[in-house]
N, C-alpha and C positions, 0 to 999 in steps of 0.2 A: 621421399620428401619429408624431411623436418616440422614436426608436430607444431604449432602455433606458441607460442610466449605461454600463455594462459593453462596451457594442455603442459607445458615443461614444469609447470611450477605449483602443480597443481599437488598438493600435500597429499600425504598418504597415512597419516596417524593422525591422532588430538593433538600432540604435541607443538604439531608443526601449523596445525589451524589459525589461520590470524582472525583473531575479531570474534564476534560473539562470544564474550568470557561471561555473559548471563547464564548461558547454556552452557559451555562446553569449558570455562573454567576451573580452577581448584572448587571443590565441594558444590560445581551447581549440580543442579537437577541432573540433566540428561547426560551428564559426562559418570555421575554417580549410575545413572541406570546402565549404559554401554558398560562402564567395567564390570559392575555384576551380573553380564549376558540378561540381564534381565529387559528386553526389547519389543513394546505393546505396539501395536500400529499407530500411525503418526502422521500429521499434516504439517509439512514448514512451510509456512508464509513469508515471504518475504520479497523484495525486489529482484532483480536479476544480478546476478554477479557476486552473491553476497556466499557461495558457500554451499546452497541447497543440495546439489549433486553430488558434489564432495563429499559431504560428509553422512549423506547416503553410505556412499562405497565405503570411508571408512568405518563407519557402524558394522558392515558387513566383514570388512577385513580381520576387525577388532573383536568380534563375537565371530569368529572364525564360520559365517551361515554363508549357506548357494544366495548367489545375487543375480537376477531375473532384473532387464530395465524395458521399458518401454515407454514411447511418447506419446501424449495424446494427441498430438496432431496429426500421426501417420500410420495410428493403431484403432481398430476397432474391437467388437464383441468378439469377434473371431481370435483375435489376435491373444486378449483377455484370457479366453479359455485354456489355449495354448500351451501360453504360461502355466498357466494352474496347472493343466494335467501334467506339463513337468515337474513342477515343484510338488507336487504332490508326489512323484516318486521319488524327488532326492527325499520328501521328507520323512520318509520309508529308509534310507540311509544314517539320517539326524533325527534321530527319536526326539530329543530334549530340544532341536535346534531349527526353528523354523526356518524355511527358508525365504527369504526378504523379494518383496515385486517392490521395485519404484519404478512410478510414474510419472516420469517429467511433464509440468503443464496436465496438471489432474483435473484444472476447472474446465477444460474445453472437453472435457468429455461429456457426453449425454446423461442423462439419466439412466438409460438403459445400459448404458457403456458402465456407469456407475454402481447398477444392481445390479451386473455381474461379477462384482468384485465380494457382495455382502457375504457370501455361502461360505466360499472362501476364506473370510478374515475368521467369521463366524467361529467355525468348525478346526480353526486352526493350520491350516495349509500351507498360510503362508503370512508375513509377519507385511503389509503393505506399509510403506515408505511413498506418501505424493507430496510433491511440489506445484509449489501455485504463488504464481506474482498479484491474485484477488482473494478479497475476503471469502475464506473458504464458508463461513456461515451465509454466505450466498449462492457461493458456487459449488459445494457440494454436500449433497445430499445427506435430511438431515441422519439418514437412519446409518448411513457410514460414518458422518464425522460424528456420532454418538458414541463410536467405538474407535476412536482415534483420540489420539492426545496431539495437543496444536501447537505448535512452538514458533513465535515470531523472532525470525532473523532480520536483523538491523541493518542497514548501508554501513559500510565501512568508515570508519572516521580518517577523514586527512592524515592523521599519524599514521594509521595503517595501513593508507595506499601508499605513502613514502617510505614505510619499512618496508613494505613491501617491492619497491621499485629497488631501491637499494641492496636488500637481498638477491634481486632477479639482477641486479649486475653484478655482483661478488658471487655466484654461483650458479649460474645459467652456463651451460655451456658454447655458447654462441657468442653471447653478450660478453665472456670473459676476456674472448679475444681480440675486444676494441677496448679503449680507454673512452670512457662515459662519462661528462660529468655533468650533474645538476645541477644546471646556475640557476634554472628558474622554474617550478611543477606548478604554478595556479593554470596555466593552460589545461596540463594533463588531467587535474583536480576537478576543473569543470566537465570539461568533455565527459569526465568517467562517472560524473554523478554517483560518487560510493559504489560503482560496480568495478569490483578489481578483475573480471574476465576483462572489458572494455579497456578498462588503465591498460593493462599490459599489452595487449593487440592492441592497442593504438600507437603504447612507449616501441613496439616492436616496429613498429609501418616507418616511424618516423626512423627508430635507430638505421632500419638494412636498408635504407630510402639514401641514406648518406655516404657515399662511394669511401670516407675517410677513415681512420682505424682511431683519430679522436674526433670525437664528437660533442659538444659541447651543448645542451637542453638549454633553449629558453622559449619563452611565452610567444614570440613572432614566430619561431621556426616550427613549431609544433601548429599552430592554427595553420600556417602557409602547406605545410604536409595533409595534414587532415584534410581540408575544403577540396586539394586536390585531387584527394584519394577518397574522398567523401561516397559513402554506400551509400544502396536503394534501402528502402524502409524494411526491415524485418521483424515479423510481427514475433519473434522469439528472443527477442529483447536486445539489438543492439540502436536501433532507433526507436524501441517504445516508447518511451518516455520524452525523449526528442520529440518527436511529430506531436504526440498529446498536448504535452505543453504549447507546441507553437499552436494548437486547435485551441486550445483553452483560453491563451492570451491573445490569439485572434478576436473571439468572440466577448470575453471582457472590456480589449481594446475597441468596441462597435467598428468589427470590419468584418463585413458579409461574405466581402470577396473572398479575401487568406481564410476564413474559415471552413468555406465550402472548399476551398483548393486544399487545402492539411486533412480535409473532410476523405477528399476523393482519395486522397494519398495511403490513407489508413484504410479506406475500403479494398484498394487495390493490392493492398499487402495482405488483404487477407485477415484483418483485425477484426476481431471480435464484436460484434454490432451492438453487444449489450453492454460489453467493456466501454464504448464510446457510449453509449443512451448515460448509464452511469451516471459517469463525468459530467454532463450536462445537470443533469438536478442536482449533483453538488454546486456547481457554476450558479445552477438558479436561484440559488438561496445565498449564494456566498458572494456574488458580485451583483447579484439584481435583488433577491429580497422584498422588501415589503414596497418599493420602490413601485414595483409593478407583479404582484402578488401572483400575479397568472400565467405567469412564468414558470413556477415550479411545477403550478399546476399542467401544464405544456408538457414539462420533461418530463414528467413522471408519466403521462400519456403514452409520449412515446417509447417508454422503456416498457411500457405495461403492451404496447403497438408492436415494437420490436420482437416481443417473444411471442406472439400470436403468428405474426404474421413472415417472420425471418426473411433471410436473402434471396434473389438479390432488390425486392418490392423495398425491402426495409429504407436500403437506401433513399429513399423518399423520404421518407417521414425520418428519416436523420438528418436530411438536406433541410427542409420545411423546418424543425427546429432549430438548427446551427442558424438559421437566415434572423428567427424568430429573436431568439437571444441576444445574438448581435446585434438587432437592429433596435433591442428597448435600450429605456434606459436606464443606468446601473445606479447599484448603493454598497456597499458592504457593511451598512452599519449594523446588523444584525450578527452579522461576522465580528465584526470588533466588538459588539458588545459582550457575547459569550466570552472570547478571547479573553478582555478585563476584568470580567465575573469570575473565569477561573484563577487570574491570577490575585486576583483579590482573596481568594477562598484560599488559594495556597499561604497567599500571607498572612491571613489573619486567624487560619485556622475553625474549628469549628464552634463557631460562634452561638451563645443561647437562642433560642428562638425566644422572642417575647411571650411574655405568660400569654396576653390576652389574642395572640394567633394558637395557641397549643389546640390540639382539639383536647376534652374532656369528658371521654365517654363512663368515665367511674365518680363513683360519690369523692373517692378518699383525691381524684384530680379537681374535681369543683371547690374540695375544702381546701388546695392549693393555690386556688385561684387562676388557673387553666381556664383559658376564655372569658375571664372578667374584663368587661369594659370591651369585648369586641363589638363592634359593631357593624352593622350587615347593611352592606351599600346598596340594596332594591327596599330598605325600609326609607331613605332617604330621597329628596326630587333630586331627578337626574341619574338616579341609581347609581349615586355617590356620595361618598361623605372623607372629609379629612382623617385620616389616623396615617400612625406610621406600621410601615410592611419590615423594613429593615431592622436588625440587631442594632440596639441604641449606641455601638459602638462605632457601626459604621452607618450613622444617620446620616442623610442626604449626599449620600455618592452618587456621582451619573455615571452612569454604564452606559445606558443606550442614548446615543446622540443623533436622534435623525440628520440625514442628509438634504442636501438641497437640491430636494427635486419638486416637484409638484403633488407627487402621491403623500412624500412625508414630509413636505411643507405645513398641508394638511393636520399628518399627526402631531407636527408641532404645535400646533396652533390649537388643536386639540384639549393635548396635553396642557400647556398655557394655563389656558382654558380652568381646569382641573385643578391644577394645582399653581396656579399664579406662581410664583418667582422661586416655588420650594426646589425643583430643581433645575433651573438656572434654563427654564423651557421660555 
């Protein structure tokens, strides 16, 4: 049986690597350390399809080391050990040359799954290589990823899933022996969400899908192939990010129902429970916010509930939130407003702070004028008083625009209040 698109095309040097040229470019970092066999253990973060495995292997190939893989979803302590005690006798073969463990999906390991890998790195046995689609300064452990270097791999950019598709038709050997042409890739571009395993196992479904030896891509015939051929959810990334989103935009969009139903879908795949709590107090702050305040305080409950009390109870209090969310009501102006803060900062660069906010803890900053003329809003009624906060460059910009709800109806009216017409409240 012929190996999948994604498994055919799958590189076996730097050279041939597409994307991450931060990393694996002329003169970056980690391409300079792989040619100097110089290889410290290491955490790649990033999405699915972007590479992580890959380039695993060829670290291993390229620094000529024994390569040990294992997954965390179908591996325990046992399994852990294992490895070790192997690699600890190749590394009785490779004096100078550790031998590499990766661990695909490193955040789903335990803790204890995770302290037994510390000895190991420790003492030199073995050089670990994990992957992880979540912020690994959550998910693992701080006392191993203290002894890891962390590298984020990026989604692929549209130029490079079309080099790439391109490439996989001028030299796949399958693909070579139909004529293919691209009349239309935004189909393929979305579906694949920057993950070029998916582009290709999907450009593959649609190509042997078609009985003709020319084939012709466009945007209707790739959706009409897909939905047909449309998989169950797979919590190792080919519907991850699929199903989330539809959870996320469910419950943004105030709908109780599709949220608990994309809810159940991700429980049933096996999804990670703390991976959905998550998502949820991002959502609460980013589409609910000050709107209704007690929302974050909710997800954060349940994320702190989730790990107390795990599966399959959790389900509950994941259902009880997704309902809770959905059913306030939303704002993102908290979200917009960081958003325009930062782009403001990028444009205007680092702006003076006004003398009279500086703090002035030395004489020689008092004789500068550091904190002159500030004045302290609980010496004032109403524990307020006019002055300006902002660099006089960018005097009265509005960032934060409350919404129209009832909570930050309020703080408008508030703010009003406060500062009458200064900014435009």
């Amino acid at each position: 049986m012929n190996k999948p698109l994604a498994e055919r095309m799958r590189p076996n040097n730097l050279d041939d690597f597409f994307s991450q040229n931060h990393l694996i470019g002329k003169n970056a970092p980690l391409r300079i350390q792989i040619l100097n066999g110089i290889i410290p253990s290491l955490i790649f973060w990033g999405p699915p399809g972007v590479g992580k495995t890959t380039l695993a292997t060829i670290i291993s190939n390229t620094t000529d080391r024994p390569f040990f893989a294992l997954s965390a979803i179908n591996s325990g302590v046992k399994d852990v050990r294992e490895i070790i005690e192997r690699a600890k006798q190749e590394k009785g073969l490779f004096t100078t040359k550790n031998p590499i463990l990766f661990i695909d999906e490193i955040h789903r390991f335990s803790k204890s799954q995770q302290d037994s890998l510390l000895g190991a790195v420790e003492k030199g046995w073995i050089t670990l290589i994990g992957a992880t689609t979540e912020n690994p300064s959550f998910e693992v452990i701080p006392a191993l990823l203290s002894r890891c270097q962390v590298y984020t791999l990026e989604p692929f950019s549209n130029d490079d899933l079309i080099s790439l598709l391109k490439k996989a038709i001028k030299t796949d050997e399958i693909l070579t022996k139909k004529e293919i042409i691209l009349k239309e890739t935004e189909a393929l571009l979305q579906i694949s969400s920057g993950d070029a395993r998916k582009l290709l196992n999907t450009f593959e479904l649609v190509v042997l899908s078609e009985k003709t030896d020319k084939i012709i891509i466009t945007n209707k015939m790739v959706l009409k192939k897909v939905q047909k051929n449309n998989v169950r959810y797979d919590k190792t990334g080919e519907q991850h990010y699929d199903i989330i989103s539809a959870f996320i935009k469910s419950i943004r969009g105030s709908d109780p129902n599709a949220a608990v139903y994309w809810l159940a879908r991700m429980i049933e795949g096996g999804e990670d429970p703390k991976f959905i709590a998550r998502r949820m107090i991002i959502l609460a702050s980013e589409d609910i916010g000050n709107a209704n305040p007690t929302a974050l305080i909710m997800a954060n409950n349940t994320f702190q509930s989730v790990n107390v009390v795990g599966m399959p109870e959790s389900r509950i209090i994941l259902s009880q939130c997704a309902i809770y969310l959905a059913s306030s009501v939303k704002s993102n102006s908290a979200y917009m407003a960081i958003n325009q803060a930062q782009e403001l900062v990028k444009k205007t660069g680092d702006l003076a702070v006004p003398l009279h906010l500086r703090n002035a803890p030395t004489k020689l900053m008092k004789d500068l004028n550091y904190g002159q003329d500030y004045k302290y809003a609980h010496d004032f009624e109403g524990n307020f008083v006019t002055q300006e906060f902002l660099p006089k460059e960018i005097t009265n910009t509005i960032l934060f625009k409350p919404s129209k709800n009832q909570r930050e109806e309020s703080l408008r009216t508030y703010l009003h209040g406060k500062w009458k017409g200064k900014y435009g409240y």
